[in-house]
N, CA, C and O atoms as a Maestro MAE file, in Angstrom:
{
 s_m_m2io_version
 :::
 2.0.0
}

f_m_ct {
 s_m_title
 :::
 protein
 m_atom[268] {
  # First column is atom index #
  i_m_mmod_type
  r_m_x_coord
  r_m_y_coord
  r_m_z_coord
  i_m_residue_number
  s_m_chain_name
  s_m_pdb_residue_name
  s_m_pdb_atom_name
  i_m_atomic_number
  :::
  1 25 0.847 -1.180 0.000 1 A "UNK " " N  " 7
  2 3 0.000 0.000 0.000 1 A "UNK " " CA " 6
  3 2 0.890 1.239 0.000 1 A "UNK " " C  " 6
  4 15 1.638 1.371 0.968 1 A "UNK " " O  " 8
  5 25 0.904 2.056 -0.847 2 A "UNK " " N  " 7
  6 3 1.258 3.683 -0.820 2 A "UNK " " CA " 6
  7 2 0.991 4.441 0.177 2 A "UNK " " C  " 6
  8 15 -0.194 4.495 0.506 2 A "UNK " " O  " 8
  9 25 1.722 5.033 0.748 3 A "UNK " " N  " 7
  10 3 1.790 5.712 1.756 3 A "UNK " " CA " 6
  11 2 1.338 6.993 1.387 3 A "UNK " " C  " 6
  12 15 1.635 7.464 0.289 3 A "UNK " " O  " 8
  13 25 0.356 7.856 2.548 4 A "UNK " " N  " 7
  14 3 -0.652 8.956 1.984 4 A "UNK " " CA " 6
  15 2 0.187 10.210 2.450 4 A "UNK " " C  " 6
  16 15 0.883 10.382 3.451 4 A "UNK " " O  " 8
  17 25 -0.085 10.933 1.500 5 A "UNK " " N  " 7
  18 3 0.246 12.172 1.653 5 A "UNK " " CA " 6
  19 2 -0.559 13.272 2.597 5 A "UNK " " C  " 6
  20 15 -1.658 13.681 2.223 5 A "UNK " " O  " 8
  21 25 0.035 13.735 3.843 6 A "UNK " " N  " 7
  22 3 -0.218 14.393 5.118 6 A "UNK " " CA " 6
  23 2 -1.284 15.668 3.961 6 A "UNK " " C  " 6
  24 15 -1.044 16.027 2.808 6 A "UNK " " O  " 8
  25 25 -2.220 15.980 4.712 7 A "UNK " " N  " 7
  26 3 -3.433 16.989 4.453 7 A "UNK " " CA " 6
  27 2 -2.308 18.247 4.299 7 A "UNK " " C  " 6
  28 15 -1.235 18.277 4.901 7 A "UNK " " O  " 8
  29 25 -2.723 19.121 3.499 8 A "UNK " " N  " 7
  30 3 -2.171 20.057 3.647 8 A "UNK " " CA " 6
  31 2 -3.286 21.500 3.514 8 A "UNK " " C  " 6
  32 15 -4.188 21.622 2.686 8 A "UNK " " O  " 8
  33 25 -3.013 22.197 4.270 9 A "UNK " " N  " 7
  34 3 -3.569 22.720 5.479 9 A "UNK " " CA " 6
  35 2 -4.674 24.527 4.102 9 A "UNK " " C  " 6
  36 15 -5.822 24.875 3.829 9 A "UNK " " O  " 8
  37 25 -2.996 25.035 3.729 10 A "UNK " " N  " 7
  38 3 -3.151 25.761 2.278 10 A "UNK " " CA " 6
  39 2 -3.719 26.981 3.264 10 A "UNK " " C  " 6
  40 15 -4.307 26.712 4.312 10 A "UNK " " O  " 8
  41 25 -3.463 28.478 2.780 11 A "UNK " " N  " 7
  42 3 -3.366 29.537 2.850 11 A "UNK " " CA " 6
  43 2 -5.067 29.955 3.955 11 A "UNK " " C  " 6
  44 15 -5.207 30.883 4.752 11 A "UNK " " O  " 8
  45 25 -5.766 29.218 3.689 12 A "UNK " " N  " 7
  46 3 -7.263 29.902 4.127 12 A "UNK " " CA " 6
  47 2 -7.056 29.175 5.922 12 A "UNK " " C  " 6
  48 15 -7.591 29.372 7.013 12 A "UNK " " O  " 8
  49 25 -6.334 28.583 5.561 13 A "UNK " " N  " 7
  50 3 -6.332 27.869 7.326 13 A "UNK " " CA " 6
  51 2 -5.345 28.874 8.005 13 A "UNK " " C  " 6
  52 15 -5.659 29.444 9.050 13 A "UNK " " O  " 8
  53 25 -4.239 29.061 7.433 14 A "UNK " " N  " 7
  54 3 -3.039 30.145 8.014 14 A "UNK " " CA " 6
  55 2 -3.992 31.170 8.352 14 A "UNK " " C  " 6
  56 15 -3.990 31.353 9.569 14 A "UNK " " O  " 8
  57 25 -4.712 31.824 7.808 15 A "UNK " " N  " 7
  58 3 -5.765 33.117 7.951 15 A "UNK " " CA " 6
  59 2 -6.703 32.957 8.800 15 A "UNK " " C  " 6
  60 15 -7.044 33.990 9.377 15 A "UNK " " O  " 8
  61 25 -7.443 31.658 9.183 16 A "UNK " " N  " 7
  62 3 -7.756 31.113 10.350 16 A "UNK " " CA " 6
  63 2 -6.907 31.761 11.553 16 A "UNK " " C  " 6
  64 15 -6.930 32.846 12.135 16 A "UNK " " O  " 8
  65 25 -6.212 30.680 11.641 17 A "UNK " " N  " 7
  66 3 -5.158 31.020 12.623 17 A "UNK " " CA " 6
  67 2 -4.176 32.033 13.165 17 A "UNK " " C  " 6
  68 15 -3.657 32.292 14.250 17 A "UNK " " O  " 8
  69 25 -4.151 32.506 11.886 18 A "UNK " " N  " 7
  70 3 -3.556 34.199 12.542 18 A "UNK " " CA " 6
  71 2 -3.183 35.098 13.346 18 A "UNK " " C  " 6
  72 15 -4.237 35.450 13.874 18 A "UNK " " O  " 8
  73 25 -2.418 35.657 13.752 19 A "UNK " " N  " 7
  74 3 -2.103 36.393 14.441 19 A "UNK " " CA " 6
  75 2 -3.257 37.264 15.125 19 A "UNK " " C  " 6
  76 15 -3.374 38.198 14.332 19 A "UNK " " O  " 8
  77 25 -4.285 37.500 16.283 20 A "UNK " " N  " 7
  78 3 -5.238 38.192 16.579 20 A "UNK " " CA " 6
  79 2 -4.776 39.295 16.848 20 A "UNK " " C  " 6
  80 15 -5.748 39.867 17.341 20 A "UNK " " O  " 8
  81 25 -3.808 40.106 16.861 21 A "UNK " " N  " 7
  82 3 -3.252 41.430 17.314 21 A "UNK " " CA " 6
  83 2 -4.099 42.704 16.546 21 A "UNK " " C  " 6
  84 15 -4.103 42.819 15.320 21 A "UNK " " O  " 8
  85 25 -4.778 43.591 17.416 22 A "UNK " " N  " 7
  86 3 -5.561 44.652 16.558 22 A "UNK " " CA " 6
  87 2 -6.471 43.562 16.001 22 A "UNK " " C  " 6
  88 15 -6.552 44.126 14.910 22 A "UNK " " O  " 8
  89 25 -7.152 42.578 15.849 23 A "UNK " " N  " 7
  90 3 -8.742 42.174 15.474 23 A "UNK " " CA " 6
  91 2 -9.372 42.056 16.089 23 A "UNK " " C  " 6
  92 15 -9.069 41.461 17.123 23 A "UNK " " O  " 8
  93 25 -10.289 42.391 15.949 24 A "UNK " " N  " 7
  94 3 -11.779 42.962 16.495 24 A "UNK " " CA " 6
  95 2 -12.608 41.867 16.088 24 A "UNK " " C  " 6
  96 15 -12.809 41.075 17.008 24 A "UNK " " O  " 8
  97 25 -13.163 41.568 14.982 25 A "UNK " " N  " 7
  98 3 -13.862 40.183 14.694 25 A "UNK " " CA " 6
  99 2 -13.576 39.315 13.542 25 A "UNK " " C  " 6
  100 15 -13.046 40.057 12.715 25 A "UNK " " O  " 8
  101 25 -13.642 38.310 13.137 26 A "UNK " " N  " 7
  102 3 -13.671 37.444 12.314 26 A "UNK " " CA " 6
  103 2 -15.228 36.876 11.857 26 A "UNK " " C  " 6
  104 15 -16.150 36.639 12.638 26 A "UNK " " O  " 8
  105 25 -15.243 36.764 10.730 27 A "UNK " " N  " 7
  106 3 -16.554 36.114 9.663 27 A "UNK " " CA " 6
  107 2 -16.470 35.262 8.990 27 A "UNK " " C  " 6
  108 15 -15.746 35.527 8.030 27 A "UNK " " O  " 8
  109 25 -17.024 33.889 8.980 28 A "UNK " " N  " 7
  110 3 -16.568 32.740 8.195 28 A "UNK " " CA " 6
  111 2 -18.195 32.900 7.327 28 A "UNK " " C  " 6
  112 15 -19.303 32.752 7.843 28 A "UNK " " O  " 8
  113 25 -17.857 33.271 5.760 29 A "UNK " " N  " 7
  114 3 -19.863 32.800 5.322 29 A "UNK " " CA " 6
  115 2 -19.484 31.932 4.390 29 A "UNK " " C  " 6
  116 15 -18.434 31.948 3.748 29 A "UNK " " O  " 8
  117 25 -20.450 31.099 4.324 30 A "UNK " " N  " 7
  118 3 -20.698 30.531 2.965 30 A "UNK " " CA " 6
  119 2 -22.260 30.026 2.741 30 A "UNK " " C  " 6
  120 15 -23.289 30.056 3.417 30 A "UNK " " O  " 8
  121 25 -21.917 29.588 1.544 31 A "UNK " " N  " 7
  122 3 -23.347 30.092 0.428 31 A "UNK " " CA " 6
  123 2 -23.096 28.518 0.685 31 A "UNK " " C  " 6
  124 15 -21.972 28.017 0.693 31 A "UNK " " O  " 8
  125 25 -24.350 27.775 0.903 32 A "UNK " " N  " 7
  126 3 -24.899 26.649 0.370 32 A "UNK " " CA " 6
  127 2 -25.893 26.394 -0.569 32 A "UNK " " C  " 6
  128 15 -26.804 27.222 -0.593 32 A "UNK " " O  " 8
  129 25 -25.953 25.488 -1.326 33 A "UNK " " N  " 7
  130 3 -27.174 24.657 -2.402 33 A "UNK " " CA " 6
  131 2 -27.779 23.544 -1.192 33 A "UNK " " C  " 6
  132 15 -27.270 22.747 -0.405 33 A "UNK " " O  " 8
  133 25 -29.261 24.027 -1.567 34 A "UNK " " N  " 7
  134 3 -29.952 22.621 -0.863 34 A "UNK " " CA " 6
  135 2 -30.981 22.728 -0.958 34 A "UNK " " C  " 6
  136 15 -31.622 23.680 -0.514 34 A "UNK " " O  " 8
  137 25 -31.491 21.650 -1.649 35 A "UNK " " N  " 7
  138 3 -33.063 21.438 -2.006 35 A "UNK " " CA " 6
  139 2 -33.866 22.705 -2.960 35 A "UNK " " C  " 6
  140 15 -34.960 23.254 -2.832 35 A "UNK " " O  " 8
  141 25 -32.874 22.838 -3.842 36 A "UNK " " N  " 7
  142 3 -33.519 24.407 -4.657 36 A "UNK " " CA " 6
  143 2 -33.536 25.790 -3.732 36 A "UNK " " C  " 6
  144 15 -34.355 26.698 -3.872 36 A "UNK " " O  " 8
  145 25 -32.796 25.766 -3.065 37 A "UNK " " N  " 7
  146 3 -32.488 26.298 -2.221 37 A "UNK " " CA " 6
  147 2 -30.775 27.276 -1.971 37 A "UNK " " C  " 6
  148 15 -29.689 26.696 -1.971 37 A "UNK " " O  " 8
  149 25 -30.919 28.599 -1.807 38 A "UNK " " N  " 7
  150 3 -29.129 28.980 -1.442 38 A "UNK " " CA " 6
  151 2 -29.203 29.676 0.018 38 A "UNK " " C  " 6
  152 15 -29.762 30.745 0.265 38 A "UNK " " O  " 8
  153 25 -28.553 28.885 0.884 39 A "UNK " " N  " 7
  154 3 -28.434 29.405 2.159 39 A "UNK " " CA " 6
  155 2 -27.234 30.376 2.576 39 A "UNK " " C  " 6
  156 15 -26.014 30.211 2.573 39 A "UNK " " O  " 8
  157 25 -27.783 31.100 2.817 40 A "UNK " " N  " 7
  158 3 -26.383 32.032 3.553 40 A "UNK " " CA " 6
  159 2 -25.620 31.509 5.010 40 A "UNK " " C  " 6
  160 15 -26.244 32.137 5.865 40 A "UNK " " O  " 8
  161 25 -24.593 30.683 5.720 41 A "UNK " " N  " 7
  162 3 -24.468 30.550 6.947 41 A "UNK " " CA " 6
  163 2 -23.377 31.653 6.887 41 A "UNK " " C  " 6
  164 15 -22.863 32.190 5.906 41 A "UNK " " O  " 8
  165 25 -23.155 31.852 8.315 42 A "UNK " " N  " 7
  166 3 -22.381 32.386 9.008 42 A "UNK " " CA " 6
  167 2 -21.962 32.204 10.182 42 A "UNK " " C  " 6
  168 15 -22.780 31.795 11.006 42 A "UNK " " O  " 8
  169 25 -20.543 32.458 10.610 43 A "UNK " " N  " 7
  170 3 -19.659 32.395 11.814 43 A "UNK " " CA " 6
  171 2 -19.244 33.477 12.387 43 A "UNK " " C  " 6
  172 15 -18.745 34.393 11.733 43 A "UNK " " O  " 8
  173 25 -19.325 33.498 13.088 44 A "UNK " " N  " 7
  174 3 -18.731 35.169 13.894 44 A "UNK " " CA " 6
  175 2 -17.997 35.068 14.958 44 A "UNK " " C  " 6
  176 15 -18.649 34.428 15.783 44 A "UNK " " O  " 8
  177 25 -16.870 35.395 15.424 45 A "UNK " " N  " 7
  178 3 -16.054 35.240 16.718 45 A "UNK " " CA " 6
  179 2 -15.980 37.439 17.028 45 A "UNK " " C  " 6
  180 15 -15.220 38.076 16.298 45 A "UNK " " O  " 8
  181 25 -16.556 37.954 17.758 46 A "UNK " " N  " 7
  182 3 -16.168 38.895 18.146 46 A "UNK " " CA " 6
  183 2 -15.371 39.169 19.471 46 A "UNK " " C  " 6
  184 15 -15.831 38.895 20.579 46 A "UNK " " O  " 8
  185 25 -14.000 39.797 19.241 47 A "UNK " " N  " 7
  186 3 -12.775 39.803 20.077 47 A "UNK " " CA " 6
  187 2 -13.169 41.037 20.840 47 A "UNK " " C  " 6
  188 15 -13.707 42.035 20.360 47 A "UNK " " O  " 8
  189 25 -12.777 40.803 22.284 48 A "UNK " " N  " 7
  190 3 -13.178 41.951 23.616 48 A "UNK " " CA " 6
  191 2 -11.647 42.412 23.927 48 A "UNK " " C  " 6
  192 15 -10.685 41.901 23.355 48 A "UNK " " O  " 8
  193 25 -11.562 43.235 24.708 49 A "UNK " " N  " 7
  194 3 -10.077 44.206 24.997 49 A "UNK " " CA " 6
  195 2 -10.151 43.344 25.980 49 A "UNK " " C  " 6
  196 15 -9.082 42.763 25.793 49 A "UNK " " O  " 8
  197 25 -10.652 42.794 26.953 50 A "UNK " " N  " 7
  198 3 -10.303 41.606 27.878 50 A "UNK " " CA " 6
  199 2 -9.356 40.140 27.565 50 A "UNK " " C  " 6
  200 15 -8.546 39.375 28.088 50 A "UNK " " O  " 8
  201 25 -10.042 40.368 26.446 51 A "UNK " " N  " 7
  202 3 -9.146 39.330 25.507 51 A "UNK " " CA " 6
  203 2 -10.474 37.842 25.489 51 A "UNK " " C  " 6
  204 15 -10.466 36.904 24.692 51 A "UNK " " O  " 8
  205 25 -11.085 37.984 26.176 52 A "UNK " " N  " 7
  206 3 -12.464 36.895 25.674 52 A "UNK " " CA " 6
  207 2 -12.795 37.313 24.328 52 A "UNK " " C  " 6
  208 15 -12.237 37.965 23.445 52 A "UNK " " O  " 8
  209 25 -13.982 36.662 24.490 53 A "UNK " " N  " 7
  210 3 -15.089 36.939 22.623 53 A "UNK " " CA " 6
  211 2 -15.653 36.144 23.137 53 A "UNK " " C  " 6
  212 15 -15.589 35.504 24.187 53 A "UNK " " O  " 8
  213 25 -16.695 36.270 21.662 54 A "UNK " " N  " 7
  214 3 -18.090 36.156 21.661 54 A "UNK " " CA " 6
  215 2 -18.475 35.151 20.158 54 A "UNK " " C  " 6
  216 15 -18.371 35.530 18.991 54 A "UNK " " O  " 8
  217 25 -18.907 33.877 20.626 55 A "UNK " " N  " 7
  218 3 -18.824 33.524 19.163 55 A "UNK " " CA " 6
  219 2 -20.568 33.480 18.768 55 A "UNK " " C  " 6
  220 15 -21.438 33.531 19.638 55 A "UNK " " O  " 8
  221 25 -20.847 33.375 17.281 56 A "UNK " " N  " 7
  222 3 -22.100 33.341 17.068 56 A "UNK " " CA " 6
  223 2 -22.676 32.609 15.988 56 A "UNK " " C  " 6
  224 15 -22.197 33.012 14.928 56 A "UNK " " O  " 8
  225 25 -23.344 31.877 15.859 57 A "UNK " " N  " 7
  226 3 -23.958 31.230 14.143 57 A "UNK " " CA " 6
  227 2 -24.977 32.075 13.510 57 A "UNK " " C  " 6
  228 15 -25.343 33.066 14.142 57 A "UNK " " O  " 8
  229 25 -25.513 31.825 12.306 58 A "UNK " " N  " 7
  230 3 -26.860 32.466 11.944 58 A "UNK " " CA " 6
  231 2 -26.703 31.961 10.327 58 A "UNK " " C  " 6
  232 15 -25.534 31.749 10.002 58 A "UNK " " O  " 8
  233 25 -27.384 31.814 9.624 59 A "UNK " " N  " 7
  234 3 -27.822 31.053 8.584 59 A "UNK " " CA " 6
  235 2 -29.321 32.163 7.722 59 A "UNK " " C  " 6
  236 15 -30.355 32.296 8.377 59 A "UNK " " O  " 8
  237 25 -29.227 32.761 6.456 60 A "UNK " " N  " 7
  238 3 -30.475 33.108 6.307 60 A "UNK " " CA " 6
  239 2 -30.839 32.677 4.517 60 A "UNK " " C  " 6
  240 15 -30.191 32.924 3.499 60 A "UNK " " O  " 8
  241 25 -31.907 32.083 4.681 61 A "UNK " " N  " 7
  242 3 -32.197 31.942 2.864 61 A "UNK " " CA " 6
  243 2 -32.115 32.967 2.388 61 A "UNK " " C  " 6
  244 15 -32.387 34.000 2.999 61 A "UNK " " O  " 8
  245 25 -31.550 32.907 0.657 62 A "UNK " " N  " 7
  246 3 -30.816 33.951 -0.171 62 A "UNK " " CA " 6
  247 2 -31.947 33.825 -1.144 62 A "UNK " " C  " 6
  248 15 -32.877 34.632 -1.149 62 A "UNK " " O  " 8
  249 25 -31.874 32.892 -1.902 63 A "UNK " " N  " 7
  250 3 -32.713 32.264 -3.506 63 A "UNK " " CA " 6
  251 2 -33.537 31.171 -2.945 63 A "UNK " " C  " 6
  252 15 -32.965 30.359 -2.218 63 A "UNK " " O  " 8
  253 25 -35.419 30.969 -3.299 64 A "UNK " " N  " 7
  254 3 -35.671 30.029 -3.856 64 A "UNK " " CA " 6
  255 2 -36.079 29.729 -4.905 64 A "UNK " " C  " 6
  256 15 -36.157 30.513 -5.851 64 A "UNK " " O  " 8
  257 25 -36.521 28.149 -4.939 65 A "UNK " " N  " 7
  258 3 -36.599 27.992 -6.745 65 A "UNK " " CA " 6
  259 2 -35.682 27.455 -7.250 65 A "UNK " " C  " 6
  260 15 -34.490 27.497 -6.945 65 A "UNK " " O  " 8
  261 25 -36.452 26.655 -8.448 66 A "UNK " " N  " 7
  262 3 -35.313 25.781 -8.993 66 A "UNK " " CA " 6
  263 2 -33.774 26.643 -9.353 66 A "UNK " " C  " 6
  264 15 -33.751 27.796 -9.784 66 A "UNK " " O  " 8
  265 25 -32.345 25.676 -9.028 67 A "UNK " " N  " 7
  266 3 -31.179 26.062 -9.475 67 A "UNK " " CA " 6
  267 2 -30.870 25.867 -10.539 67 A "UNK " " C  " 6
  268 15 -29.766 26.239 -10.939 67 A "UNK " " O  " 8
  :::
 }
 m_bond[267] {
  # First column is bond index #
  i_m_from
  i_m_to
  i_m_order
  :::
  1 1 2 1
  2 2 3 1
  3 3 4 2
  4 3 5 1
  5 5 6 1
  6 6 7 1
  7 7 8 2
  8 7 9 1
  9 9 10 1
  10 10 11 1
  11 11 12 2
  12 11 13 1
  13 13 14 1
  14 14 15 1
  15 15 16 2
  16 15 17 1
  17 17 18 1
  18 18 19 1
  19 19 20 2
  20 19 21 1
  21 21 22 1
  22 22 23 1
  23 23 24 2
  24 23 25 1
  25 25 26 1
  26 26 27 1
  27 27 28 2
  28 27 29 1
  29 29 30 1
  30 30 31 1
  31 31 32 2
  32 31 33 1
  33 33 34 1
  34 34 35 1
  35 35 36 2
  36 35 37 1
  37 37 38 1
  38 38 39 1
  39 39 40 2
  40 39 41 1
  41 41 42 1
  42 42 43 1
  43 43 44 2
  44 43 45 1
  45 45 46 1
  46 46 47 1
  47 47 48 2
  48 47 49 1
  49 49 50 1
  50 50 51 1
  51 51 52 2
  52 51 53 1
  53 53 54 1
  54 54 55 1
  55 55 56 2
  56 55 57 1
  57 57 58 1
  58 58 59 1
  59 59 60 2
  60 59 61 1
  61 61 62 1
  62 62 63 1
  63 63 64 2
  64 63 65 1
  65 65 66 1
  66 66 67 1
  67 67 68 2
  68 67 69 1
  69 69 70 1
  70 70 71 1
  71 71 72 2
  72 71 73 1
  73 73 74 1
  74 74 75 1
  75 75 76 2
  76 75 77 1
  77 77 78 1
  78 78 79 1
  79 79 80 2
  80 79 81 1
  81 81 82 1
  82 82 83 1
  83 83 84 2
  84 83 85 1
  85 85 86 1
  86 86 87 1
  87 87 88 2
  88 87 89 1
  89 89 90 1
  90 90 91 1
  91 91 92 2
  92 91 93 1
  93 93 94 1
  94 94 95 1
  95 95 96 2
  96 95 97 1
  97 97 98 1
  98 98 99 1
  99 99 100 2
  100 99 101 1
  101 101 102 1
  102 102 103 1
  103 103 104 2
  104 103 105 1
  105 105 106 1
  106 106 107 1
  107 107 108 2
  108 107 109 1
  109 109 110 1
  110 110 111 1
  111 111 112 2
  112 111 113 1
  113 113 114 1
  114 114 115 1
  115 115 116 2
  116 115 117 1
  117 117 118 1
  118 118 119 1
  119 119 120 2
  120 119 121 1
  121 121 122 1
  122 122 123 1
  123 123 124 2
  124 123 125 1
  125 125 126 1
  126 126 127 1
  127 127 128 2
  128 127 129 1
  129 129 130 1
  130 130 131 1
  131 131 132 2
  132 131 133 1
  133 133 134 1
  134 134 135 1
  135 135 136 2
  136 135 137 1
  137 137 138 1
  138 138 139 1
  139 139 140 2
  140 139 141 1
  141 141 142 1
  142 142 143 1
  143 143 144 2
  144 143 145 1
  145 145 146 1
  146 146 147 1
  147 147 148 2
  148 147 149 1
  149 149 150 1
  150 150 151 1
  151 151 152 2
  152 151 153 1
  153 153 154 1
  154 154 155 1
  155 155 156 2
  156 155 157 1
  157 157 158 1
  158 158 159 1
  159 159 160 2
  160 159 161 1
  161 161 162 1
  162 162 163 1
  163 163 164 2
  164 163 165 1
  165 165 166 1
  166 166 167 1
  167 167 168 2
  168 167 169 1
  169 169 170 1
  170 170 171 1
  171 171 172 2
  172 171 173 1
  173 173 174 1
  174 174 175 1
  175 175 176 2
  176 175 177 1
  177 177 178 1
  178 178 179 1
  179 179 180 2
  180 179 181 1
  181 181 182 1
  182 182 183 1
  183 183 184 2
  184 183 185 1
  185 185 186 1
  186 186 187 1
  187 187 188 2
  188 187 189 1
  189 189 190 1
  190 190 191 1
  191 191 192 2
  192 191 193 1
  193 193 194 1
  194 194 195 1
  195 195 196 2
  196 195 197 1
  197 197 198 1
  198 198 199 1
  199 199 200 2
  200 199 201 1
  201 201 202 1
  202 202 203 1
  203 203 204 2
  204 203 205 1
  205 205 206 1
  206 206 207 1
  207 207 208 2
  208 207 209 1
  209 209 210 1
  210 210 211 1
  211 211 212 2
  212 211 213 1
  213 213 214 1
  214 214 215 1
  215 215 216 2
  216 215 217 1
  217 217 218 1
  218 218 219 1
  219 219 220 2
  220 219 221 1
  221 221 222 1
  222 222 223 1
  223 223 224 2
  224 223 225 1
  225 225 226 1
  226 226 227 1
  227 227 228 2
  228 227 229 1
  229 229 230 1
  230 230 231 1
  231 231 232 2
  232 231 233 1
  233 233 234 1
  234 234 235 1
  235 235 236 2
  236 235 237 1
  237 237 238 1
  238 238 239 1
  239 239 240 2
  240 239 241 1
  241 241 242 1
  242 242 243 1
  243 243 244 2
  244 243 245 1
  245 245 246 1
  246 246 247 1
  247 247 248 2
  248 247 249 1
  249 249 250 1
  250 250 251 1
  251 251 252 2
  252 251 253 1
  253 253 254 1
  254 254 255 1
  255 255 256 2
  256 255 257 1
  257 257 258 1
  258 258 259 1
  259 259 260 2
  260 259 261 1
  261 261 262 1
  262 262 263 1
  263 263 264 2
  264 263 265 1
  265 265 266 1
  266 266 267 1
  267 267 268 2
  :::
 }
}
């Protein structure tokens, strides 16, 4: 058996991970297809001068009707 090549991780994960210095919040969206359907989700981490945050979900239909 061939031995697998380790995941590689690629530029959008580094930006993930990032340095938080001076950020205030982060937004992860994406657009889903489903059932004739385009959903908007969303992620939210908002950063406090305490150094906690605040994380949040929310999801809202964009398009219906056939795709």
């Amino acid at each position: 058996m061939a031995a697998e090549k380790p995941v590689q991780l690629g530029p959008f994960q580094s930006v993930l991970d990032s340095d938080r210095d001076g950020v205030i919040r982060k937004e992860l969206v994406i657009y889903r297809k489903t059932g004739g359907h385009v959903i908007r989700e969303s992620a939210v981490r908002e950063y406090h001068t305490n150094g906690d945050y605040h994380d949040s979900i929310g999801s809202t239909p964009i398009i219906k009707g056939d795709l």
